[in-house]
N, C-alpha and C positions, 0 to 999 in steps of 0.2 A: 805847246807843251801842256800836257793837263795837270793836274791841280797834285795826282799823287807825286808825281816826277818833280813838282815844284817845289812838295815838301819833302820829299826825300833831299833833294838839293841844299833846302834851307838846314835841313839838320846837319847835311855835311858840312857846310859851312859856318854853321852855329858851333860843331862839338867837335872837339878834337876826336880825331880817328882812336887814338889808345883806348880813349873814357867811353867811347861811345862802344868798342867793343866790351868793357867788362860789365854794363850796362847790359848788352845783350844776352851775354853769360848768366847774369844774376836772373833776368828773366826766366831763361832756359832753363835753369836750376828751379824756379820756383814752381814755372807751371809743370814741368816734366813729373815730378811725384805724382800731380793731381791727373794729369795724363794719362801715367802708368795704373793710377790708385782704379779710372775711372775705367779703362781699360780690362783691369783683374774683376773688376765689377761686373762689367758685361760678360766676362767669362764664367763668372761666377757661378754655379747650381744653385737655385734658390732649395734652402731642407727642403726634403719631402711634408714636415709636420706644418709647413706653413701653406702648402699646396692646395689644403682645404680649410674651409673656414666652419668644418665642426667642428667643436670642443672635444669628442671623443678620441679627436687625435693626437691631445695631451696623453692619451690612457690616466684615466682616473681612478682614484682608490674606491673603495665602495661602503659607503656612512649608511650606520642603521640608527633608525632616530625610534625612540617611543613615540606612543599614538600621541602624546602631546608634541611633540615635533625634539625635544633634549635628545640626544645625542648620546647613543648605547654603546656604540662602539663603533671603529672602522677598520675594514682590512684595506691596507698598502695597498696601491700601486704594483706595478712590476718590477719598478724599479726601488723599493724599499721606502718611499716617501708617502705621504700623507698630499692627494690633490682634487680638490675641488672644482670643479672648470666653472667659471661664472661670466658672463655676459657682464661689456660692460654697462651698457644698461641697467642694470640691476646692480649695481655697486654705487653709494652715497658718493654724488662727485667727490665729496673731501677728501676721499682715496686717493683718487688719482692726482689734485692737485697737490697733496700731503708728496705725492710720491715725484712730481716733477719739480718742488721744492727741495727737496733731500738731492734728488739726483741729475734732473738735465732741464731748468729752468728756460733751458732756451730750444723746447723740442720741437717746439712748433714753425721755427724758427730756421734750422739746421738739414742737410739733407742727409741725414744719417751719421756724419763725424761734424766736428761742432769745432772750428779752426780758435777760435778766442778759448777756448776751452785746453785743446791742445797746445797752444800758445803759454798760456797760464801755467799750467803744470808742467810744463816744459823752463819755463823761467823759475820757478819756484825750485825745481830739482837741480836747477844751475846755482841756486844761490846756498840751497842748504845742502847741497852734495848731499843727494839722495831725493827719492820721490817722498813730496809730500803730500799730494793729491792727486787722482786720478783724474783724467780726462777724457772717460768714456760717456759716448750716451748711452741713453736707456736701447738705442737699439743696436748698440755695440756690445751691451751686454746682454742682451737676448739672444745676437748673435754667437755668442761665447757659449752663454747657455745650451743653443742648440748642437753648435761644432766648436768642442771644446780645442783650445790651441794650446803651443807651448809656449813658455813666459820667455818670450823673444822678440826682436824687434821684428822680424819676419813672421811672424806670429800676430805679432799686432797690427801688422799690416794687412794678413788676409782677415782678419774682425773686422780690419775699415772696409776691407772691400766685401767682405759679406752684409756688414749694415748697409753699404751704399744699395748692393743690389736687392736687401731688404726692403727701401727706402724707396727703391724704384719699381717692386712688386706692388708695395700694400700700401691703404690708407695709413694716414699719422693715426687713425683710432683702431684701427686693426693692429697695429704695431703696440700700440699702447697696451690694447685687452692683451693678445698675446703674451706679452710682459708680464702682466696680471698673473697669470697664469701659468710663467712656465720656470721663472725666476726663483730661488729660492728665497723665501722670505723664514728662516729656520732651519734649526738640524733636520732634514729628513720630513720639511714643509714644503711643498712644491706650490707654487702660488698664494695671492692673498687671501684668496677664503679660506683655503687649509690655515691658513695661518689663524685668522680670524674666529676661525669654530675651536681652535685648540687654544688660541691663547686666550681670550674675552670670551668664549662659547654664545656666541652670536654671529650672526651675517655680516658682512661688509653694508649692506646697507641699513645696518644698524647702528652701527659704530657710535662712537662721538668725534670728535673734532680733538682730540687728544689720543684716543683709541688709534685712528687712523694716521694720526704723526707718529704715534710711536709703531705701527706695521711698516710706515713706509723708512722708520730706520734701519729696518734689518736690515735688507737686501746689502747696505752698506760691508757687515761682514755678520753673516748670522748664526755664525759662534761666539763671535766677540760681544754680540748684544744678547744673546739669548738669556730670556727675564729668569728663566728657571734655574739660574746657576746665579742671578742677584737683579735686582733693576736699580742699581745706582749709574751704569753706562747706559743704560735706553733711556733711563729718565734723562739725561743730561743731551745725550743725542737728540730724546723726541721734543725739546725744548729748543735746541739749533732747529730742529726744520721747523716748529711755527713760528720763531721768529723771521725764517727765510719766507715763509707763507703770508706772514705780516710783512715784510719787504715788499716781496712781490706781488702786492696786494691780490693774494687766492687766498685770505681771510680776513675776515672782518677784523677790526682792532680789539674792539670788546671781544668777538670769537675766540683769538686767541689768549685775552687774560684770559679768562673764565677757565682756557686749557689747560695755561700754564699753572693754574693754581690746582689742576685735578690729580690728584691723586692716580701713582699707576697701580689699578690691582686689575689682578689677574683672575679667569675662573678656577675653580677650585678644582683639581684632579679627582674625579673620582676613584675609587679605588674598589669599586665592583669588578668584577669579574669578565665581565663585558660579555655577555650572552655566546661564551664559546661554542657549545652544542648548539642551537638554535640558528645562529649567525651559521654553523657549516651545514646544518638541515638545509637551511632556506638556499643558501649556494647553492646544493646539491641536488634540491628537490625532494628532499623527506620527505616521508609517507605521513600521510594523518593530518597536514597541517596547510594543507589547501593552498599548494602553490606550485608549478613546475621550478626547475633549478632556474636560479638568476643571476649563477654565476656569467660573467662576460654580457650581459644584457644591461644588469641595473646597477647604475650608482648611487642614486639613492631610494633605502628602503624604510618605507614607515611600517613599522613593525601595529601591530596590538596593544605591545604589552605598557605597564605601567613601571614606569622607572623606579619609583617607589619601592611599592609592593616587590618587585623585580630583587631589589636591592634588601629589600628585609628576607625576602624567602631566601635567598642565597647564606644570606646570614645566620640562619634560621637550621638551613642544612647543616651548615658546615656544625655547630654546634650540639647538633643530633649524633653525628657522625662520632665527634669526640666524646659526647655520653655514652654510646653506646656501645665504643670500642671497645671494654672492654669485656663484651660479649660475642664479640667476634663481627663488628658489623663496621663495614669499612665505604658502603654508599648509601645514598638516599638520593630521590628524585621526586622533582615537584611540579606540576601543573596545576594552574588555575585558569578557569574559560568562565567567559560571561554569558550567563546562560541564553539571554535576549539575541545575542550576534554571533556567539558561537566565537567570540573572538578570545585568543592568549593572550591573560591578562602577564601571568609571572609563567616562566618557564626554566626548568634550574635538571640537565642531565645529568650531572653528577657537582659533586660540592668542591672537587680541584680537577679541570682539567690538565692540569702539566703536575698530576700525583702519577706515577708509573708503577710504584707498586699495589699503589690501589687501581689499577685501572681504570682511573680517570678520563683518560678520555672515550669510554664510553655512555652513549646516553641513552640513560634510565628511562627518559619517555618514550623514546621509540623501540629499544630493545624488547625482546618477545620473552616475557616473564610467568610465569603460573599464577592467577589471578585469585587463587584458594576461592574464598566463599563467596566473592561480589558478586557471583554471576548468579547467585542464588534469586534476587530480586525479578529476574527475567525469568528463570524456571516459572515461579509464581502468578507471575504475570501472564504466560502465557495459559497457565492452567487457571486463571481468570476469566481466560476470554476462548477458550476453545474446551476446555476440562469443568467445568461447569465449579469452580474453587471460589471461595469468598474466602474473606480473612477469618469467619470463625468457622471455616470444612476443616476437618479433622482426621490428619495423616496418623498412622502408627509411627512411635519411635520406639522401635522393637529389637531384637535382633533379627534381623531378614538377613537371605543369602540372594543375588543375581546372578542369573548364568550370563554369563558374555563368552564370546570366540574363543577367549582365552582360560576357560574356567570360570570358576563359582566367586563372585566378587560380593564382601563382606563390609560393609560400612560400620564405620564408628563415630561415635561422638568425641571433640575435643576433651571434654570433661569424661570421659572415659567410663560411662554412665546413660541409661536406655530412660525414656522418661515417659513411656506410654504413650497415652493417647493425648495427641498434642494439635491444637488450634493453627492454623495458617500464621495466624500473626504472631506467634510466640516462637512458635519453628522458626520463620524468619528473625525475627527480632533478638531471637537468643541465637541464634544462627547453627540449629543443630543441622548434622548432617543424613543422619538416613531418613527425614521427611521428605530432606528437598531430592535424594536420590528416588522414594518412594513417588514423587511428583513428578518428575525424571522419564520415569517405566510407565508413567500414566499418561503422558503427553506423546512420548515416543523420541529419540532422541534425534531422528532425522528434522523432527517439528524443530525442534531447541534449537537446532543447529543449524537451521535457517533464520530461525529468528533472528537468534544473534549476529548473524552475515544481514540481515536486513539493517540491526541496531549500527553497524560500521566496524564489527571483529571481523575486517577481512583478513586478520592472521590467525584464525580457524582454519586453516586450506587444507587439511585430514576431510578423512571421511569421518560420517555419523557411527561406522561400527566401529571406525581406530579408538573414539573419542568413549562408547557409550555411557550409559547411563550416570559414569562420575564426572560427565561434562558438566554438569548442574554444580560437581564441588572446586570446578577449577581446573579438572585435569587437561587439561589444551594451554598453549601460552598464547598471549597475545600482550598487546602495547598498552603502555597507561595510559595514552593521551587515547585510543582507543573506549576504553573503560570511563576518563573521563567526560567522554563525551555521548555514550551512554546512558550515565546518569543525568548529564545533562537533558537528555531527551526528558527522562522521568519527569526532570526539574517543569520542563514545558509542560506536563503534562500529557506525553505520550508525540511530541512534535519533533523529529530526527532535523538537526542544521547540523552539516559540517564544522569542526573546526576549522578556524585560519589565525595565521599570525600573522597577514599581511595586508596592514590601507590600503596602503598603493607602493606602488615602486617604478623608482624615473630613469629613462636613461640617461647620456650626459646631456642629449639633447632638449633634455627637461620635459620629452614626451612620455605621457602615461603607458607603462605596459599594460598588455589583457589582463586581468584576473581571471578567470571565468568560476564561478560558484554555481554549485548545484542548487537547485532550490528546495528547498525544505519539504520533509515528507513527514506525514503520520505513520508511523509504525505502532506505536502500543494505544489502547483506547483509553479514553482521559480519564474515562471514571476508576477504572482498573491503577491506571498510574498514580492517580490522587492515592486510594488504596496503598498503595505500595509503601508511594511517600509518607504516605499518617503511620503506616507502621513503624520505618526506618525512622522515625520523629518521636517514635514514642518508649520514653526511659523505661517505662513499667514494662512492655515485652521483652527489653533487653536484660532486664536485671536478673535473674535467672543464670545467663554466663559473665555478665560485666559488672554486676552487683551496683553499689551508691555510687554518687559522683565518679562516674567513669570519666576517661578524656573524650569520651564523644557526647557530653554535655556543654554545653557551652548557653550564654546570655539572653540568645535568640533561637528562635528554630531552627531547627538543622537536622534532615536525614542524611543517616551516615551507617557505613557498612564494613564491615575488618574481613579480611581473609587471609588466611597465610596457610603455604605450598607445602607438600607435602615434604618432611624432611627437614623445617624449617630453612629453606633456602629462599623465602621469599614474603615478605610482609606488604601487606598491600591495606589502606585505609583511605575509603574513597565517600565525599558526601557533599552536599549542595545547599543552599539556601534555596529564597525565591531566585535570587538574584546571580548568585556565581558558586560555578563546582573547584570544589579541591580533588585532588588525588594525588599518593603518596604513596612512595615504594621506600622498601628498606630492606638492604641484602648486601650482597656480594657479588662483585661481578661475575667470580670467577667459578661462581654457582655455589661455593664450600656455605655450607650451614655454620647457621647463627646458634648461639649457646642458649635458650630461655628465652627466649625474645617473639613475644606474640602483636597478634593488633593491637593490642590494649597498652602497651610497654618500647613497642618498636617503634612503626610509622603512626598509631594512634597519637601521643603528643608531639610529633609535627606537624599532623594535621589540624589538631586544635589551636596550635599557635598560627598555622598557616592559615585556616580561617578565620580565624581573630582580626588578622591583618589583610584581609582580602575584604572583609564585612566592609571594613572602613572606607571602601570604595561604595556604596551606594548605601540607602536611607533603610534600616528595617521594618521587613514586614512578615505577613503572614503568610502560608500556604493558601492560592485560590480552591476553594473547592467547586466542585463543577456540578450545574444539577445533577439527578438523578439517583441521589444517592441519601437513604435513607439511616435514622438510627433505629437498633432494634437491642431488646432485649434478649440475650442468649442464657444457655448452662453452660459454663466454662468447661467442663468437664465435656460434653459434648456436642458443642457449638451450635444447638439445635434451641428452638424454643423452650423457654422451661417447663418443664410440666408439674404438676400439684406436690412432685416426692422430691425438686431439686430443690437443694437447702441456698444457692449462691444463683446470684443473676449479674450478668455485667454488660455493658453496651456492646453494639458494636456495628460499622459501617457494613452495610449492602446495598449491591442496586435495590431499588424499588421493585423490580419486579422477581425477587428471590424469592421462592417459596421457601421456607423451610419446615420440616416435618418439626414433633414435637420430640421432645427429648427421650430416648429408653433407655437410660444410662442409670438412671436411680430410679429404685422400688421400695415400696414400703413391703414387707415382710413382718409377720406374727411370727414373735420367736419366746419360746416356751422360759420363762425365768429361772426354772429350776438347772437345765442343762445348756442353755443359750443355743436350741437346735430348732428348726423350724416348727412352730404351733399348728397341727392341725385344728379340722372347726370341733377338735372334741373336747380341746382345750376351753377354758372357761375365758372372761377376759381378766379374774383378779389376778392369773397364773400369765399373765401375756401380757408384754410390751411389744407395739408396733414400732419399731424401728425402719430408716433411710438408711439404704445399702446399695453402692455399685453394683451394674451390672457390666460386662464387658462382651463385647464381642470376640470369638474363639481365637483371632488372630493376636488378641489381647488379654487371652487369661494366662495365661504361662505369665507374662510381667505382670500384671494384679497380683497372683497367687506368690511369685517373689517378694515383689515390693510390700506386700505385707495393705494391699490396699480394702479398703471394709468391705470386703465380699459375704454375702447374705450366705449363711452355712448352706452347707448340698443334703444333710441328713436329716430327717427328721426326726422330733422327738419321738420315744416309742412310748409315752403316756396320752400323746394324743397323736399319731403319723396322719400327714396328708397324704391325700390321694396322689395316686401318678399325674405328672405333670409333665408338659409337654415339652418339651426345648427347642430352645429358640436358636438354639445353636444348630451347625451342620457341620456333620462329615466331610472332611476336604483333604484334600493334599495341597497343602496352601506353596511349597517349592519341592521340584520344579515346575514352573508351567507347562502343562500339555504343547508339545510339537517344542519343547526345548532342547538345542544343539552343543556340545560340548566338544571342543577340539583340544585333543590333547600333547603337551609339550614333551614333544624325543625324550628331552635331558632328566625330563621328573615327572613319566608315567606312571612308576610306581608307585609315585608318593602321591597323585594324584584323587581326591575326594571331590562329592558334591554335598551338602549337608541336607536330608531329604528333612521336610518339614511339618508337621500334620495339625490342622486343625478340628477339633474336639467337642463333645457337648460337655458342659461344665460338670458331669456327673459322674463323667467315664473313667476311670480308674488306671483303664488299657485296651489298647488297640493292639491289631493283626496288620501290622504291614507285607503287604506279598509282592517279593519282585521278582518279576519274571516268573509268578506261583508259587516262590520260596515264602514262607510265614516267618514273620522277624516279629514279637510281641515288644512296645514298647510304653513306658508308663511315662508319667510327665516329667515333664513341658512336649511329649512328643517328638524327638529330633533322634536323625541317627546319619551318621557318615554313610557314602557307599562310595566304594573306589570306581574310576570310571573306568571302566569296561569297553573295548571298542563294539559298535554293534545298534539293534535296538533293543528297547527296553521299555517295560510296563509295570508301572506300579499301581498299585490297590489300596485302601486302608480299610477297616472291617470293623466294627464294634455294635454290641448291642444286638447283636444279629440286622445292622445296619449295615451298607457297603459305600464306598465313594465311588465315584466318575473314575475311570480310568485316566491315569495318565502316561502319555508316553512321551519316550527322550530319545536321542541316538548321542553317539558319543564316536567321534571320528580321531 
């Protein structure tokens, strides 16, 4: 007989037959659940989210940090939560032991359901008729997490048999991170970093040893703990798990006094705005700002900008916004770039994205706006370096007429007032308009209009005739971060970097995406650019249209430039340090014009506030100036050397290698005392004072002879007459230009004029205009309308028994 048959033997004669059956029974009862349990296990699907072990198969929210690593803002998840995916490697152990103290002590332990566990709360629910503790582990509720059940007991049986077959897929430390990570630890917190950068605004591997008892309370119920509704429940919770953590020796003794006596605070909610426009740029892949879209790629993006500053410009906006309402101005928009890296310091689209009647969520920095006079710096610039222009060449601010496609186009000045013969640096500086038009016609506007597509206005995309010659005032829209980045170049001293707003940006995989960055080009020449800058830096050219302490004074140097759109629908005030540019819009979305509201009143003190607050990022300093550039003494009047009759001399930068002629602007003239008319030499000298009198060039005597300027009389006395004298003036037909084209509009040919213009010797009295051989006599200033005509045409001018150059037109 063998040994089995001899103890099956002894039991039947050891145990009575009844007892030995319900013995058997009880057996079958016990092991049968673990059976069946074990059984629904192997049948089980393991999720698909646990089938790999990236982290991006949590889908993570996506966290924009400033260039200091703080936390800008985050867009949700897909699923409406807040989740970080973190490696548990990288999580302070105290985490996870904080967390298997709170919840499954014995994880390491257990193959997925924890029988002493369910034993426990099973008896505990028998005594107090009702549950009073759960007896789930941590991977029964990951399980639940991933395939939610219904609160049943058939329900909670497939949890055991999904943690079983969880338990039998993955490592105890895969099951753990997963946990970490998929669990809510918070309303609409998905894992413990989310939890951790929202409540402490630090990493898990930051934490402290009380930080992390009270994360690993939530999960328990994380509404019932959640601190931002009180922390008198989490502090008493997070003091159960470090005593559980002191139990089960996963902290020191001391560790956890030191916890328990820590105070729960929490980080402070900011209440900025959280870079709405900028954060969906960068999603998206907005133009100007040196990124493709990173929506679905990156989870975390280190942005540029400075939280700060970020958070004062915003403040800064919205406060502009409500000064100035009641002029009808309902946006403003703010960029700041560091001029060294081209990087976005502050970036602000509009001052309330979720404002609907202000169209809020539009943004100011990328939208394409009329940039009025900023582009005036570049016109200059470029007739620096190809138009032979220094800052004391000397444009007419006249009345002129330009023929464009469209007809005869008429510039004006802001101040509604012609101011002669005006210096490069003061035309800019006071920012009149028909010099830099007059600079415009002289460069060519195909030249401009490359240029500026070189500076980075690729929202210029018209042609050079759609744009002409009032492209130098603005008439094209382009982008502010465009503009600012621009003057940025200036700031370099002629060196073009892209803008970006973005460090780096991670996937969840924690790997870096490409950047790629263009590399930096020279477009304008340094000396030219310093030029520019000394002007825009300098209060004495501007005062003229911005008078004393304007808002573009400020503590330190700063050039700075105002423009605003025709119609007033568009205020723009843009300017830079060494170190960083501002730019600043102020308008309306919705394009309606603003009531009185110029550079100086509009976006001028936002900009000064907003460079105030931008300075405080880096040390002041001065503008480098670059060799080759000398000082010289000029005649204000006519930016030439002075010569022995100019009464004023004032500095002024040029290359070194600038010739300039001497001044013919002022003459001394003998004028008779009796009649104050020119002294011929018959005159004695007791009857003669020599007096200093203007002289003007013919495209400039019509405004002398207005403006009342000392022009040396044209008569002479008849007690002593000089001799015939020769002038220096010429006969011209100063508009239209020879081979100029005029196309006429259907709807208002009849009403249609060109205003034909003549230049003069200072003596002439009256001219013979002949068009097309008709004789039209005209006295001063010379000017006369002619309707346009379809056809060609020749005009003459005649005086003196002089004639001029012929000029001819067509008019289509």
């Amino acid at each position: 007989m063998t040994r089995s048959r001899l103890a099956r033997a002894l039991v039947r004669w050891l145990v009575p037959r009844s007892r030995r059956r319900r013995i058997e029974l009880a057996l079958a009862a016990l092991v049968s659940p673990i059976l069946c349990l074990g059984l629904a296990a192997a049948l089980t699907p393991l999720p698909p989210e646990l089938a790999t072990a990236d982290l991006t198969a949590a889908d993570p929210s996506t966290v924009f940090l400033d260039r200091h690593g703080a936390v800008l803002c985050e867009v949700r998840a897909k699923d409406g939560t807040r989740a970080r995916p973190v490696r548990l490697a990288d999580i302070d152990a105290r985490v996870p032991r904080a967390v298997l103290a709170a919840e499954d002590k014995r994880f390491y332990l257990h193959p997925g359901v924890d029988p002493i566990a369910i034993t426990r709360a099973a008896g505990q629910a028998l005594l107090a008729r009702g549950i009073v503790s759960g007896g789930s582990t941590l991977t029964q509720q990951l399980a639940r997490t991933l395939v939610p059940r219904p609160r049943s007991v058939v329900g909670k049986l497939r949890e055991m048999a999904l943690a079983l077959r969880i338990e039998a897929s993955l490592s105890k430390p895969r099951i753990l991170e997963e946990y970490l990570n998929r669990v809510a630890f918070g309303p609409s917190l998905r894992g413990v970093e989310a939890a951790s950068r929202f409540y402490f605004d630090k990493s898990t591997r930051d934490l402290s040893l009380a930080e992390a008892a009270a994360l690993a309370s939530l999960p328990r119920g994380p509404t019932l703990y959640d601190p931002r509704r009180g922390t008198d429940l989490l502090k008493r919770r997070r003091d159960r798990v470090l005593e559980r953590m002191r139990a089960a020796r996963l902290a020191d003794h001391e560790d956890v006094d030191r916890a328990l006596g820590e105070p729960l605070v929490l980080a402070p909610r900011g209440s900025g705005l959280g870079i709405p426009h900028l954060r969906r740029a960068l999603l998206g892949g907005g133009k100007g700002i040196g990124t493709d879209e990173l929506a679905g790629r990156a989870t975390a993006i280190t942005t540029t900008l400075d939280r700060g500053l970020q958070r004062e410009i915003e403040i800064l906006a919205v406060q502009t916004v409500e000064r100035l309402a009641p002029r009808h101005v309902t946006a403003a928009s703010v960029v700041v770039l560091d001029n060294e890296t081209g990087h976005v310091l502050a970036y602000v689209g509009s001052p309330d994205i979720e404002n609907e009647a202000r169209l809020g969520h539009n943004d100011g920095v990328l939208a394409k706006r009329q940039p009025g006079s900023t582009l005036k710096p570049f016109v200059y610039g470029l007739g620096m370096e190809i138009g032979g222009f220094t800052a004391a060449t000397i444009l007419p601010d006249v009345d002129l007429h330009f023929p464009t496609p469209d007809g005869d186009y008429h510039p004006n000045n802001y101040d509604g007032r012609f101011h002669g013969p005006v210096r490069v640096r003061e035309a800019l500086g006071s920012s009149f308009n028909v010099p830099a038009v007059v600079a415009s016609s002289r460069i060519g506007p195909e030249r401009l209009l490359a240029r500026l597509r070189d500076l980075g206005f690729a929202s210029l995309d018209r042609s050079a005739r759609d744009y002409g010659v009032a492209l130098a005032l603005g008439d094209g829209e382009v982008r502010l971060i465009e503009l600012a980045a621009a003057y940025a170049t200036l700031a370099r001293g002629g060196l073009s970097v892209a803008p970006r707003a973005v460090r780096e940006a991670r996937a969840a995989t924690g790997e870096l995406l490409p950047l790629p960055a263009p590399p930096p080009r020279r477009i304008l020449d340094r000396r030219a650019a310093y030029v520019l800058t000394h002007i825009l830096a300098d209060r004495h050219a501007r005062l003229a249209t911005f008078g004393e302490n304007s808002v573009l004074e400020l503590p330190f140097p700063v050039a700075a430039k105002t423009g605003t759109s025709k119609g007033f629908r568009d205020n723009v005030t843009v300017g830079f340090t060494p170190a960083v540019t501002v730019a600043v819009w102020v308008g309306n979305f919705d394009g309606s014009p603003m009531s009185g509201v110029s550079g100086v009143t509009g976006a001028g003190p936002l900009f000064h506030d907003a460079m105030l607050a931008a300075s405080r990022l880096s040390p002041e300093r001065d503008f480098e100036r670059p060799e080759g550039l000398v000082d010289v003494d000029i005649c204000p009047l006519s930016g030439a050397r002075p010569g022995p009759a100019c009464p004023h001399r004032r500095s002024e930068i040029v290359p070194r290698e600038t010739s300039l002629a001497t001044c013919d602007m002022h003459e001394r003239v003998r004028i008779d005392r009796r009649n104050g008319l020119r002294a011929g030499p018959a005159c004695g000298d007791a009857s003669v004072d020599v007096r200093v009198f203007e002289r003007y060039p013919p495209e400039l005597a019509a405004w002398a002879e207005n403006a009342g300027r000392p022009v040396a009389p044209r008569a002479s006395s008849p007690f002593c007459p000089e001799a015939d004298r020769a002038s220096p003036s010429r006969l011209r037909i100063a508009f239209p230009p020879d081979g100029a084209r005029f196309v006429r509009d259907g709807a208002l040919a009849a009403e249609e004029a060109i205003r034909v213009r003549i230049d003069a010797p200072s003596e002439a009295r009256a001219v013979r205009l002949l068009v097309d051989g008709r004789a039209v006599v005209l006295t001063p200033p010379f000017e006369r309308s002619l309707p346009l005509v379809p056809g060609e045409h020749t005009l003459v001018v005649e005086a003196g028994g002089a004639s001029s150059e012929p000029v001819r037109f067509s008019v289509q």
